[in-house]
N, C-alpha and C positions, 0 to 999 in steps of 0.2 A: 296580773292574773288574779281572778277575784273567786272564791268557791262558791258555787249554785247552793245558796242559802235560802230557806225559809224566811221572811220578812214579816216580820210581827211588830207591832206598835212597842216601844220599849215598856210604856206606862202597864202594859199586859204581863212581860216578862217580869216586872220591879214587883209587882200584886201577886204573878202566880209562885216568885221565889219567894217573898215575905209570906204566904199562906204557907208553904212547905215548912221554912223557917220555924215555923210556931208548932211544927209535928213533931217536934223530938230533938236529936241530935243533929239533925240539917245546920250547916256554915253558911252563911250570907256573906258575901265579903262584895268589895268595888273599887271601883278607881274612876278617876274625870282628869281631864286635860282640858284648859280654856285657852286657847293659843287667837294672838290676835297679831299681824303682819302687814308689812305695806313693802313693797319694792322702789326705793326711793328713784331707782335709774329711767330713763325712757324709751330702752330695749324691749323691756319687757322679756328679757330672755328667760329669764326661769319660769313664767310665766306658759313661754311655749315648751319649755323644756318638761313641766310636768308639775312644777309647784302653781298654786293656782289662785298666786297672789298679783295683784296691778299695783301698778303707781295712781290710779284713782283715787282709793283711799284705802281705809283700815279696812280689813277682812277678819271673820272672827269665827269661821267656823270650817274654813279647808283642813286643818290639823287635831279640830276640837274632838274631841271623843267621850264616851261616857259606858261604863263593864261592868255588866253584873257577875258576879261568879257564886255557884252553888253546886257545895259539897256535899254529897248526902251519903253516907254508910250504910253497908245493904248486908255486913255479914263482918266475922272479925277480920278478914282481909280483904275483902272489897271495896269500893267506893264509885262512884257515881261523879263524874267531874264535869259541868256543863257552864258555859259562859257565852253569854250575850254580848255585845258591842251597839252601841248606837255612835256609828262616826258620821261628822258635818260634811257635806255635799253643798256647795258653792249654787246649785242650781237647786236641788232639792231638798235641801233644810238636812236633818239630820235622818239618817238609814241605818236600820235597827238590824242586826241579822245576828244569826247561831254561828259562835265562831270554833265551841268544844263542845262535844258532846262521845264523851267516852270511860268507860268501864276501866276501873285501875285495881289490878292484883297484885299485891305483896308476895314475893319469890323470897322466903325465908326472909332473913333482916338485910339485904341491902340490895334486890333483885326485883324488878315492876314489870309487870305486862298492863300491856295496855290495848284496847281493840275500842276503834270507831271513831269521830272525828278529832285527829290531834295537831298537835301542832310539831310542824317539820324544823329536826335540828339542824338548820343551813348554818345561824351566826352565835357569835357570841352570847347576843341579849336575844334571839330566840324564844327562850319560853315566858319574858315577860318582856315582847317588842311594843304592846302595846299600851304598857306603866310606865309611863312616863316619871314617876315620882324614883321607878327604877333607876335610873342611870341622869346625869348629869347633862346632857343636852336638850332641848326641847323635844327633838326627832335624833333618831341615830344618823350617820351619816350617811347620804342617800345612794352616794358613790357607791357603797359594799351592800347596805341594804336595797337594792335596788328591785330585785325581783316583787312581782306585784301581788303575788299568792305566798302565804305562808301556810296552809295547813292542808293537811292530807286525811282520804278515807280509808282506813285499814288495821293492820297492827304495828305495836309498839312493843321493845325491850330494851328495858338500859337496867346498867348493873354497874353498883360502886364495887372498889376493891384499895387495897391499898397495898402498895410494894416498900418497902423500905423506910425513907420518909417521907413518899409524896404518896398523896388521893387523888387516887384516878377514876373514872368513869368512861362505859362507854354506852351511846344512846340509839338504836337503830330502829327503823318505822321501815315498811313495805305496804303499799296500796296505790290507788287512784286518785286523781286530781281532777276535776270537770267544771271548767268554767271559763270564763275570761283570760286570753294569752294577752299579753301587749306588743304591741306588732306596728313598726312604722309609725309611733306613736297613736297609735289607735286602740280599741280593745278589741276584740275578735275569740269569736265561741274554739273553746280546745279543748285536748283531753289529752292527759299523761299518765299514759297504761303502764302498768310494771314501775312505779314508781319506787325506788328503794336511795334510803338516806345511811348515813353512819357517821355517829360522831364522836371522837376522842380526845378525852379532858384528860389534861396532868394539871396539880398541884402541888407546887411545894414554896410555902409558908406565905410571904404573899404574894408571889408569881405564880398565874395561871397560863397554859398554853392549850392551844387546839388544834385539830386539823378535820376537816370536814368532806364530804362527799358524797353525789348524790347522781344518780342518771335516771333517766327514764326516755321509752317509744312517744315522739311527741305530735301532734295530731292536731293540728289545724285546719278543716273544711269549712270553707266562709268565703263570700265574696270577695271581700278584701283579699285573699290572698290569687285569687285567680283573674282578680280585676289588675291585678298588680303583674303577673305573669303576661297580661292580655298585652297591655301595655309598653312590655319590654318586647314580647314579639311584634307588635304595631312597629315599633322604632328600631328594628332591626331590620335586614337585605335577607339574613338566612333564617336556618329550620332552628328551633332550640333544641335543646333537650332538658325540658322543663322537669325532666326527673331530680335534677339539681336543685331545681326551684323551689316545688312544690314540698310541703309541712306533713308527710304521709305516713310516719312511724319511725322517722328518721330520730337518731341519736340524741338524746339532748343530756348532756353534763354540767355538772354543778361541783367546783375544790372552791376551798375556803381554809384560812388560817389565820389563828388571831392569838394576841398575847394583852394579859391586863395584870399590872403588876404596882408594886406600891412601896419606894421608898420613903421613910419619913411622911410627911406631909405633902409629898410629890408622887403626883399618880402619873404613870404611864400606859396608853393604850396602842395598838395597831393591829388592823384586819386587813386582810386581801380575799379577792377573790375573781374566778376566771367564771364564763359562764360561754356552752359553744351549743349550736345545734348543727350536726353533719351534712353535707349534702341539703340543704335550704335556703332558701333567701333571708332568713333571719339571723341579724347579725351576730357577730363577735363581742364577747364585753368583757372588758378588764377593770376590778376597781379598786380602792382599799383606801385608808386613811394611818397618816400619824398624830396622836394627841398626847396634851399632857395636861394636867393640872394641879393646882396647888390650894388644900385643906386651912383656913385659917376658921376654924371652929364651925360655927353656923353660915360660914360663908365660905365657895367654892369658882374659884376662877378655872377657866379651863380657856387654852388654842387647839385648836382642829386643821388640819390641813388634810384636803383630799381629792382623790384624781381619778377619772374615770377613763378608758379607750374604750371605742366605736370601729371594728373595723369591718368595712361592708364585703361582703362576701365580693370575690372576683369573678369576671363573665370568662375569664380563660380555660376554652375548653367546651363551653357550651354550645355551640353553635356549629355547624357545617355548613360545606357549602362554599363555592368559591369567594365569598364576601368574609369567610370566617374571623379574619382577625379582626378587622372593620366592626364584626356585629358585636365581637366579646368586647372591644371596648364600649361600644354603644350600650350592653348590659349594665358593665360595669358602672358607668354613669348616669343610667337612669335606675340602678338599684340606689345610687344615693341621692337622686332629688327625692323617692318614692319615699326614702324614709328619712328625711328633711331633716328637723334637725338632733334627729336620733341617728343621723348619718356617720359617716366617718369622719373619724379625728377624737380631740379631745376635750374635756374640762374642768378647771378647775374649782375648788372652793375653800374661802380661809375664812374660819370661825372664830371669834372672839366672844365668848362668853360668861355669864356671872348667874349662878345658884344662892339663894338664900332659904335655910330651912326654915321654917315658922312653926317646927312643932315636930313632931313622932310623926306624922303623917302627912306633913305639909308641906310645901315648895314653893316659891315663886322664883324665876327664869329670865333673861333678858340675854338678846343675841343679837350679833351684827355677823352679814355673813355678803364676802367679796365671791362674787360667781364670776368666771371666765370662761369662753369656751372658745376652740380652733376647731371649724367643722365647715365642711362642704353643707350649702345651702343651697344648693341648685341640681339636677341631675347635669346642664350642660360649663358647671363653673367648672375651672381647670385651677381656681386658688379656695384656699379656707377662706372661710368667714369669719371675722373677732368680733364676737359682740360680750357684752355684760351685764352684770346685775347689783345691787346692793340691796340688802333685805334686811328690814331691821323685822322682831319677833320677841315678844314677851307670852309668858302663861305661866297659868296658875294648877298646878299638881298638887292632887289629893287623894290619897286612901283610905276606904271604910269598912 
């Protein structure tokens, strides 16, 4: 899911924050990722599954990215926080758009509001998913980070506090989302009315923990989804009741829970998370990861293991009509060729990876990563499909 952004030439956005820059107390800051990949297998599975790398050859711009961000002070407890993104497009070179653009108030010392476009606290690495120099992988893992929209239009409050001897936090945003859903692996125009997130952190020493939660009315009107309905009535004997079907204001939920913790020179991570929308043809999704790594100075090893379910919604119940159980399996099995291979079942992925820092602000990355999946690839197959990947992935992480 993508937000309805303004599309400005980056070289505009880098001239009009460096002109600001020179006005006073204005912060300039950045970040870039150079990420280059190849999929050594002849699946191509990850490929279809959403990474948008071949075994043709090197690719060096699906993951590349480049972030302007600018602070600007409008009073002693206001602030002005707006950040740019230019991320690489496989077909269209790189796409610049406004990914913050929001008002920050100081609530005494450790209390922030925030109004206008922010960014949604679903995960862990959330408020810096897209600094790479942040966290230890190239990409977080895609199994938990899955959702394809991260930022909302509205308001924002989080508030530190601390009990005992842990610090805790809690972070909550209410608003709108208007843009791009992903749908049967496709992208498709949506809207998520009453949007509302919440999220809460404990801390104690270097164990952190969270739990997360988010719902909102979700809104999908697009051909695709009523070409997709056309089609399941086509292949059926009976009536539907496409109220099931249809994306109209129905339910959509988001839990998440993560822990990041550090003994010694051995870092531990894991996240989960469910994602459902009620009454629709849009799937079920379950994800989460376990990692670990081990710190030997300037140099950082890390395994990743992670797992995703796809479970297609069921045609029991949909249909009437003397043909009725007939038709609800007929649903059932072409709601999953419809959504191919975002269909039902599962997959895998095992990460092997290596960080090297080159500085205070510097990184380079190198990854090997095993993909597996078990999934229905047909609407009329009655077994899973196993296919695979192998992807090898180097980049270059920096901040300015």
């Amino acid at each position: 899911m993508v937000l309805r952004t303004a599309r400005l030439p980056l070289a505009l956005c880098i001239a009009a924050a460096s002109s600001m820059a020179m006005a006073g107390d204005i912060k300039f800051n950045g970040f870039a990722s150079v990420v280059s990949g190849i999929d050594l297998s002849d699946d191509n599975a990850l490929t279809a599954g959403g990474e948008a790398y071949t075994n043709d050859t090197v690719d060096n711009l699906q993951e590349s990215r480049l972030g302007l961000q600018v602070t600007a002070p409008l009073g002693d407890d206001v602030r002005f926080i707006g950040q740019a993104i230019a991320r690489g497009n496989a077909e269209t070179g790189f796409v610049s758009n406004y990914e913050w653009a929001y008002l920050d108030y100081n609530v005494g010392d450790s209390g922030k509001f925030k109004a206008g476009r922010m960014r949604i606290p679903f995960y862990k690495y959330s408020d810096y998913l897209d600094v790479g120099y942040a966290y230890h992988w190239i990409t977080p893992p895609k199994s938990m980070y899955s959702l394809a929209f991260s930022n909302v239009d509205g308001l924002g409050y989080s508030q530190n506090f601390a009990v005992g001897g842990m610090d805790m936090s809690v972070n909550t945003v209410f608003g709108r989302y208007q843009g791009n859903l992903r749908i049967a692996g496709q992208d498709a125009p949506g809207d998520l009315q009453n949007l509302g997130a919440i999220n809460f952190t404990m801390a104690m020493g270097n164990h952190e923990f969270y739990a997360a939660y988010a719902q909102a009315d979700v809104y999908i009107d697009s051909a695709l989804v009523t070409g997709m309905i056309t089609q399941i009535q086509t292949l059926t004997v009976s009536d539907i009741d496409d109220t099931q079907l249809l994306v109209d204001g129905d339910n959509g939920t988001f839990f998440g829970l993560g822990y990041k913790g550090a003994i010694g020179d051995i870092g531990l991570y894991a996240e989960a998370s469910q994602v459902k929308v009620q009454d629709s043809l849009i799937q079920d999704s379950t994800g989460g990861y376990l990692g670990a790594s081990y710190n030997m100075g300037s140099y950082l090893v890390h395994l990743t293991y992670e797992m995703q379910i796809s479970d297609t919604k069921k045609g029991d119940g949909m249909a009437t009509g003397g043909a009725a159980a007939a038709a609800d399996t007929a649903i059932t099995n072409t709601l999953r060729g419809l959504n191919g291979r975002a269909g039902e079942g599962d997959a895998s992925t095992m990460t092997l990876g290596l960080r090297k820092d080159l500085g205070t602000s510097n990184a380079i990355k190198f990854e090997v990563s095993q993909y597996d999946e078990n999934r229905y690839q047909d609407k009329d197959a009655t077994d899973k499909s196993k296919e695979s990947a192998t992807l090898v992935k180097v980049a270059f992480e920096a901040m300015f």
